[in-house]
C-alpha positions as CSV (number, residue, x, y, z in Angstrom):
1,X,220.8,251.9,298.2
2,X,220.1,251.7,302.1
3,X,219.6,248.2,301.6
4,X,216.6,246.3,303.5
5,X,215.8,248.7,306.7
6,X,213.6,246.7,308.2
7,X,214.2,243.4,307.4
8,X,211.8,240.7,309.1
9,X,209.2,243.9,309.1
10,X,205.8,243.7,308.3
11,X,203.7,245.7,306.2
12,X,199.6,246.4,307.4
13,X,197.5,247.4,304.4
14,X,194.0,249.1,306.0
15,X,190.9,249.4,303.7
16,X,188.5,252.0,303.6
17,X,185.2,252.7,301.6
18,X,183.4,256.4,301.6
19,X,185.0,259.8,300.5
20,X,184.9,261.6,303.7
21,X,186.9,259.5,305.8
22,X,190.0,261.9,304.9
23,X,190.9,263.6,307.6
24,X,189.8,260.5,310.4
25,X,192.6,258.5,308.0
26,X,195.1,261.7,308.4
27,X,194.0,261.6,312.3
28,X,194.7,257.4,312.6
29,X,198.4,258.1,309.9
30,X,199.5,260.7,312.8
31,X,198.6,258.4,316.1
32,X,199.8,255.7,314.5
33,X,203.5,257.1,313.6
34,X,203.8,257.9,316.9
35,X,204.2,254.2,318.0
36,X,207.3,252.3,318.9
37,X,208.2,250.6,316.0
38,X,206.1,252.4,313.3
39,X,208.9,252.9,310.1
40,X,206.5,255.3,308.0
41,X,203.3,255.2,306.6
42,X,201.0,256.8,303.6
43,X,197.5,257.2,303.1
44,X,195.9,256.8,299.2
45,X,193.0,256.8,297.6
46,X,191.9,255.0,294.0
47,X,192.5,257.3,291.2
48,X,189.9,254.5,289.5
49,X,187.2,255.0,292.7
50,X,187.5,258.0,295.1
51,X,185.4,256.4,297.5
52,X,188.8,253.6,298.1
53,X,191.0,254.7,300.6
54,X,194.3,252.6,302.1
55,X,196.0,253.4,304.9
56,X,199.7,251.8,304.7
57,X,202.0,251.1,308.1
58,X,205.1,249.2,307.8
59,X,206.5,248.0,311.2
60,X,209.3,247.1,312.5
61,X,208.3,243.8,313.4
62,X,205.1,242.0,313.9
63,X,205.8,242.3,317.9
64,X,205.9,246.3,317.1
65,X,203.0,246.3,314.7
66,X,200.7,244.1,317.2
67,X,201.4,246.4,320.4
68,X,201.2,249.6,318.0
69,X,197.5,249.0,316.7
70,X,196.6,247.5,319.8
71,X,197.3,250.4,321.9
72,X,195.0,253.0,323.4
73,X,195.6,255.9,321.0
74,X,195.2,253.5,317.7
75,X,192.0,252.0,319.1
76,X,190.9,255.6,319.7
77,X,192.0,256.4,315.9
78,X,191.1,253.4,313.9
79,X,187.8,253.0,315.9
80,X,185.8,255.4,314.5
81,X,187.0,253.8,310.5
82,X,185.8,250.6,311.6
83,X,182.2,251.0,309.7
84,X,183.7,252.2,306.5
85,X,186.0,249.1,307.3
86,X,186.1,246.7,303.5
87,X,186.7,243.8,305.6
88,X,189.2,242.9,303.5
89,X,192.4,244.4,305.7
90,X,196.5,242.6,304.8
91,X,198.9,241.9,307.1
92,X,202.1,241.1,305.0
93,X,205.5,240.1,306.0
94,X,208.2,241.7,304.1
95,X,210.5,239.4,301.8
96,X,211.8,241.4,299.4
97,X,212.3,244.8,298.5
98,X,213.8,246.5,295.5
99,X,215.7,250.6,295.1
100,X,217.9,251.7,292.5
101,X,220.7,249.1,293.9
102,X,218.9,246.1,293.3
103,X,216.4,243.3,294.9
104,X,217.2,242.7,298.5
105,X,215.6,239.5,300.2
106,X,214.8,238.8,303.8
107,X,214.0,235.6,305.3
108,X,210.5,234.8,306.6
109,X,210.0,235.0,310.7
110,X,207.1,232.9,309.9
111,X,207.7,229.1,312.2
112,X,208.1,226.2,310.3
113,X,205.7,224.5,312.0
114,X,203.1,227.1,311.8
115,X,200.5,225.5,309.8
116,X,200.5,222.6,312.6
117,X,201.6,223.8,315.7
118,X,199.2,225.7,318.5
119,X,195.6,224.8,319.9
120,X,194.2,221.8,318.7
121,X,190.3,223.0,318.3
122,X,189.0,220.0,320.5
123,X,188.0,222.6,323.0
């Protein structure tokens, strides 16, 4: 196996409603790969609901992943899918991954004091 790539990588899962999106999600796919850091990416649709589309990135990193759909091109892309946007989009940090060799794990980049460290809301 080639083991776990891109460990500490994160995986962006975009959701789309409405069958003629295709070739705007083919469009975003292609800008995106071009960015530093993009590892590969696929576009699919529900074989339950054509009208549910997903365009997959994994990244390198969430640094990579961050500057990559923040930049010019992927705002010029992803812009135009943002009304057929389901609201519902994942960001995922990659733990685990599993080939032909086995399960590989990764530890989480996530800080441990996450959930209590940063602004305090009492603006």
């Amino acid at each position: 196996g080639a083991g776990f790539r891109h460990a500490g990588g994160v995986m962006v899962l975009l959701r789309y409603t409405d069958a003629p999106i295709a070739p705007l999600l083919e469009q975003a796919l292609a800008t995106l790969s071009a960015q530093p850091g993009f590892v590969t990416g696929w576009l699919g649709r529900s074989p339950d609901d054509p009208t549910v589309w997903v365009l997959a990135s994994p990244w390198s990193a969430a640094g990579t992943m961050r500057h990559g759909l923040g930049s010019y091109e992927a705002k010029i892309a992803l812009g135009p899918l943002q009304a057929f946007s389901t609201g519902d989009d994942l960001v995922l940090e990659q733990l685990a991954r599993a080939d032909e060799s086995g399960v590989v794990t990764s530890t989480s980049d996530r800080a441990t004091d996450a959930d209590s460290a940063g602004p305090s809301g009492s603006g």
